[in-house]
C-alpha positions in Angstrom: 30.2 15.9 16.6 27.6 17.9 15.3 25.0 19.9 18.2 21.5 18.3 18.2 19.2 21.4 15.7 17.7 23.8 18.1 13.9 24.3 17.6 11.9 26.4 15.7 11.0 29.3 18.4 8.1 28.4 21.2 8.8 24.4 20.2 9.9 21.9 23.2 12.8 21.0 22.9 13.8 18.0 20.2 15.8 15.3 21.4 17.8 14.2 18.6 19.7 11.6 18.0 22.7 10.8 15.1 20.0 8.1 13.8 16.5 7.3 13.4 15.2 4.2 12.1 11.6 3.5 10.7 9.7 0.4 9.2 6.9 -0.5 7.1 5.6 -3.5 4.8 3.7 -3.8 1.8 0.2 -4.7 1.5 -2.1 -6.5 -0.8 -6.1 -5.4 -1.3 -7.8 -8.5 -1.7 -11.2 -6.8 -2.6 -12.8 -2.9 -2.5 -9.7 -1.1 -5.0 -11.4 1.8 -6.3 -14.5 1.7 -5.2 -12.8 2.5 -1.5 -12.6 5.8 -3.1 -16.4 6.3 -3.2 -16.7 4.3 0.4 -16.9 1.4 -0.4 -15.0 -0.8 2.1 -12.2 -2.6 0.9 -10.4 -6.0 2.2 -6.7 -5.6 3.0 -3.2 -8.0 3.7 -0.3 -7.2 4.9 2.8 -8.9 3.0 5.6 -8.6 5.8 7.8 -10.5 3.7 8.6 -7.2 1.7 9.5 -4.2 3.9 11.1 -1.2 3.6 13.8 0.5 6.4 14.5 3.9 6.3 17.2 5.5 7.9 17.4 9.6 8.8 19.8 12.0 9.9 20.8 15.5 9.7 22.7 18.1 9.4 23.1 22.0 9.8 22.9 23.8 6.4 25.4 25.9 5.6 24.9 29.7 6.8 22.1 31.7 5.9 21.1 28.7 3.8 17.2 26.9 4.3 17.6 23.4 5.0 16.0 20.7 2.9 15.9 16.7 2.5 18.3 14.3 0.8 16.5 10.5 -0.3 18.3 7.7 -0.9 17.2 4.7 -2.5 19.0 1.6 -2.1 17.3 -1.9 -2.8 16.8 -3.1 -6.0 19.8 -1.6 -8.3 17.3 -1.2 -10.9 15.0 0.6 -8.9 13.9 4.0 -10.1 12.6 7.1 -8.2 9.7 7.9 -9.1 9.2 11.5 -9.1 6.0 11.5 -7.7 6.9 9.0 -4.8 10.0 11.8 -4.6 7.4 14.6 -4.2 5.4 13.2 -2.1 8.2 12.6 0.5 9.7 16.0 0.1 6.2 16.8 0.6 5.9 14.8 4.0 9.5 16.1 5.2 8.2 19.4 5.1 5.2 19.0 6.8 6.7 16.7 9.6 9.3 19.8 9.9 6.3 22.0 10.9 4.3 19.9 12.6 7.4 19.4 14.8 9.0 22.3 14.9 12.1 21.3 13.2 14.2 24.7 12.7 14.3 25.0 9.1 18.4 25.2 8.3 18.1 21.8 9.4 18.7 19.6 6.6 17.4 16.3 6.9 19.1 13.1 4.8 16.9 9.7 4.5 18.1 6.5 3.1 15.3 4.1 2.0 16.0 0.4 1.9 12.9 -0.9 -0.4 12.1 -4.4 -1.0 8.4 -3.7 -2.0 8.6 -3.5 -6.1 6.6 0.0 -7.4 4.0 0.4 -9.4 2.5 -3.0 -8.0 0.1 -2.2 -6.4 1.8 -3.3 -3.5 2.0 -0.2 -1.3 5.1 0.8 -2.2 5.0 4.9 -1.6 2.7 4.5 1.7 5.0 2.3 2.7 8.0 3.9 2.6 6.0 7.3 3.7 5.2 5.4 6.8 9.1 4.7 7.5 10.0 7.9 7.0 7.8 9.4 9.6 8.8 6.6 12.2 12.7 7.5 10.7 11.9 11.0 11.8 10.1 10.3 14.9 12.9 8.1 15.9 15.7 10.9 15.4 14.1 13.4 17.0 12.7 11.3 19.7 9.4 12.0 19.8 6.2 10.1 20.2 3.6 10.2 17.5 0.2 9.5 17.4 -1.8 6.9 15.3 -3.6 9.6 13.7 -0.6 11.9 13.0 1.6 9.0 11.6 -1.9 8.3 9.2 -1.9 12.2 8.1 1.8 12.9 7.3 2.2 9.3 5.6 -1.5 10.3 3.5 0.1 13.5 2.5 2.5 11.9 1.0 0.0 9.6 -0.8 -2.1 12.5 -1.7 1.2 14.0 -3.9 2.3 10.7 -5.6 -1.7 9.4 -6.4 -4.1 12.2 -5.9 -6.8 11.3 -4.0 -6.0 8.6 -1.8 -8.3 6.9 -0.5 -6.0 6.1 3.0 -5.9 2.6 2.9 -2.7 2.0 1.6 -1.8 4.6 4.3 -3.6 2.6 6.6 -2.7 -1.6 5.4 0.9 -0.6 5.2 1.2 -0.5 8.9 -1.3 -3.6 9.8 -0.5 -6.2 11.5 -3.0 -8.4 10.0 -5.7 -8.3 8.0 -8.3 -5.0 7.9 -11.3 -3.5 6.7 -11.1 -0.1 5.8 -13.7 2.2 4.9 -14.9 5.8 5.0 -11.4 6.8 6.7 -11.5 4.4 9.5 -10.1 0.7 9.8 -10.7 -2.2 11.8 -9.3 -6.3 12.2 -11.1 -8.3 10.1 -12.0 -11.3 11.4 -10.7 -14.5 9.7 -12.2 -18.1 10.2 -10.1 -19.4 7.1 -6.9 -21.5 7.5 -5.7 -21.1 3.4 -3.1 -19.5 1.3 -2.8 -16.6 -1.1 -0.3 -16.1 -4.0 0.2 -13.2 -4.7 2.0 -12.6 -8.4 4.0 -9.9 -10.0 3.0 -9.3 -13.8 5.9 -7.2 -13.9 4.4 -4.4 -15.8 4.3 -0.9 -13.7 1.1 0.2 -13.0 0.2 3.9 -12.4 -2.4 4.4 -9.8 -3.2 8.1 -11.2 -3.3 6.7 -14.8 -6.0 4.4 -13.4 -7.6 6.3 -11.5 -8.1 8.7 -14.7 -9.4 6.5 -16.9 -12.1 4.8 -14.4 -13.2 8.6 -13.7 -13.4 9.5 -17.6 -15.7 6.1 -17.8 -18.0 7.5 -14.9 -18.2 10.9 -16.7 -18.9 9.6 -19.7 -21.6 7.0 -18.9 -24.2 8.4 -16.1 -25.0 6.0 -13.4 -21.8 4.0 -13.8 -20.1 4.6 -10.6 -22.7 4.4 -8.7 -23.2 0.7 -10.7 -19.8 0.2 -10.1 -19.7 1.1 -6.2 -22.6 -1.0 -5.4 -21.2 -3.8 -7.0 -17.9 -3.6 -5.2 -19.7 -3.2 -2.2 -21.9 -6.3 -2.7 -18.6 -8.3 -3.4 -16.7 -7.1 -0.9 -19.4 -7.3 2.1 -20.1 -11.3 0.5 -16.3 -11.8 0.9 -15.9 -10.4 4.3 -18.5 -12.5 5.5 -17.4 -15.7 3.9 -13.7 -15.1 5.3 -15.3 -15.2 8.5 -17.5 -18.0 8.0 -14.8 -20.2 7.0 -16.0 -20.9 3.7 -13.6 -20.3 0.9 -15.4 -21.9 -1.0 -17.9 -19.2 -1.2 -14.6 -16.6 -1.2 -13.4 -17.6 -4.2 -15.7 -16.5 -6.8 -15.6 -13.1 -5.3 -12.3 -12.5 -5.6 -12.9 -13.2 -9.3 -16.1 -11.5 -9.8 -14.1 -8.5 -8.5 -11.8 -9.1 -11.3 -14.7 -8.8 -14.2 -15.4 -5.6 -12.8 -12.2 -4.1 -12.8 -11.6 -5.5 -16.3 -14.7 -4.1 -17.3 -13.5 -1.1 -16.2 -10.7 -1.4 -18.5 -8.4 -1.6 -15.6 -6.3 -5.3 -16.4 -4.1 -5.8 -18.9 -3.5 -9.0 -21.2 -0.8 -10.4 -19.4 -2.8 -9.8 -16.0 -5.7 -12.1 -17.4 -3.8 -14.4 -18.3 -1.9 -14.9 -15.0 -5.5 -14.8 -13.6 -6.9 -18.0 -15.9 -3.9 -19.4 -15.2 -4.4 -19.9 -11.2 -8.1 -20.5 -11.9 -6.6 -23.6 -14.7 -4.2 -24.7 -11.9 -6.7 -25.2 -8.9 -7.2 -21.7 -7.6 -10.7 -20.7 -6.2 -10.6 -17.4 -7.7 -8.4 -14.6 -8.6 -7.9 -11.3 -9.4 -6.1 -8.6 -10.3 -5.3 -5.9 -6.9 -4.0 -2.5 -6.4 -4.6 0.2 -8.9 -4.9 -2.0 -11.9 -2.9 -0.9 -15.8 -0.6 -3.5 -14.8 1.3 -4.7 -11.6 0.1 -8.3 -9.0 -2.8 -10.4 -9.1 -3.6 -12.4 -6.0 -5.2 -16.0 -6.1 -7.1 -17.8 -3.4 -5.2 -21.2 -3.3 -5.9 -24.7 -1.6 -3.0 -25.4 0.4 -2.2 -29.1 -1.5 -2.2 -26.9 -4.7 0.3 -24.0 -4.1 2.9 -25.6 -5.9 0.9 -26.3 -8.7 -0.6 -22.7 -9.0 2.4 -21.1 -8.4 4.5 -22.9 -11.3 1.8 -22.5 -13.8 1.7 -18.5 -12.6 5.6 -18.3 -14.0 4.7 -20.4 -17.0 2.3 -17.8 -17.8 5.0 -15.0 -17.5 5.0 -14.2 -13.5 7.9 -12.2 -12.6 7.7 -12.8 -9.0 5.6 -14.9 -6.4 4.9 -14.5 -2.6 2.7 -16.4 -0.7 0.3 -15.3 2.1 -0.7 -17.6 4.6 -4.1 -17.0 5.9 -4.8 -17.9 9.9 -8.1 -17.3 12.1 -7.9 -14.8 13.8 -11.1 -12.7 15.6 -11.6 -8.9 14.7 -12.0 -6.0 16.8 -12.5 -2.0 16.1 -9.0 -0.3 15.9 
């Protein structure tokens, strides 16, 4: 058996164990993508029906030889790596290595089990960020803090999507609904008993791609984003309120105003749309497109009695995938 890696010099000592085990589940923005960026607040789900599991362990490097990181990806056998989501963990390995003194001929090996599809817009990167540092954290049995476990997982973020807004960093390990904005996050109170479907368009969406082009358009037309922002914001305050009000109703058409703007923004796609129009056709009370946008989910506000109906027209209208989000009361309070 293999001696636990000593620490780097002046470090407490690590406790390490043969395994470490870390979780995390997707998310869903319901409205605020993009203009979080700018902060705005944004409205965010957790989906806890699509999780991720990493696993870590180690071992010495050979001698004289720097240690590194192995990943894994199991899942889906159709699942690629994407080489920024690769980076970005590499990226996080190394920094949890320093930040914890790991000695650095200590090679570290993490398996991912990934439910969460990528390029969704469904968290997918943050999330499995956010189980590597509790895989970690596990092994070496040490005790992180909220705000640590927030910077090494938006570090990772920061490599695979540039600027991250921390959201997904945030909604990825939620508990329930949040609203997120200027770097902190709080529970969002919910007065709504309802559902959301949530449906894959199954075209990848690149959050950097999108972010790009939304950027170009501000550049190129002065006073856009700052149209743009205080549009989101209006929409996204209405919404919060109205969740809270019990009033879905009123939610609805945000949820699809939000959508005109991002379309405007040249951010959906044709098949998006058309998944969108046809929850709205089937008894929806507004949808939308969420996450970065150039393709992946939509998510539609649904009356319970029609969720069958919605969700069969969705794969009619070329839905890969559907999940459903059931949407309780629940009171809100600073986090």
């Amino acid at each position: 058996m293999s001696t636990p890696p000593a620490p780097a010099r002046g470090a407490a000592p690590l406790r390490a164990r043969t395994v470490g085990v870390g979780r995390a589940h997707a998310k869903t923005i319901l409205l605020g993508e993009h203009a979080v960026v700018y902060g705005a607040p944004a409205l965010a789900l957790p989906v806890p029906q699509l999780a991720v599991t990493a696993s870590a362990g180690w071992s010495a490097a050979g001698p004289g030889a720097a240690g590194g990181v192995s990943l894994t990806m199991t899942g889906s056998p159709s699942r690629p790596v994407a080489t920024e989501a690769s980076d970005g963990l590499r990226q996080l390995a190394a920094e949890f290595r320093t930040a914890l003194h790991v000695a650095e001929d200590v090679h570290l090996e993490v398996i991912l089990d990934c439910a969460i599809p990528p390029g969704r817009g469904l968290g997918s990167s943050a999330a499995c960020a956010r189980a590597v540092v509790l895989a970690l954290a596990d092994l070496f049995g040490r005790e992180l803090t909220a705000q640590t476990v927030f910077d090494l997982v938006q570090s990772a973020e920061n490599v695979a999507h540039g600027r991250a807004s921390g959201v997904d960093a945030t909604a990825v390990g939620a508990p329930g609904p949040l609203l997120f904005q200027q770097g902190h996050a709080q529970d969002l109170p919910v007065g709504c008993e309802g559902l959301f479907i949530v449906a894959d368009s199954g075209e990848v969406g690149r959050t950097k791609d999108a972010v790009a082009r939304l950027r170009d358009g501000f550049r190129r037309h002065p006073g856009s984003r700052e149209h743009f922002v205080r549009r989101a914001t209006r929409l996204t305050d209405r919404a919060r309120r109205a969740l809270a009000q019990d009033d879905l109703e009123e939610l609805g058409p945000y949820l699809t105003a939000y959508h005109h703007l991002l379309r405007e923004a040249r951010l959906s796609t044709v098949r998006i749309d058309a998944l969108v129009e046809a929850a709205l056709a089937a008894g929806s009370l507004g949808a939308k497109i969420t996450g970065g946008g150039l393709g992946g989910c939509m998510i539609a506000l649904t009356p319970s009695d029609q969720a069958g109906a919605v969700t069969r027209a969705l794969h009619a209208a070329g839905a890969q995938q559907t999940w459903v989000l059931p949407l309780t009361a629940r009171t809100g309070h600073g986090t």
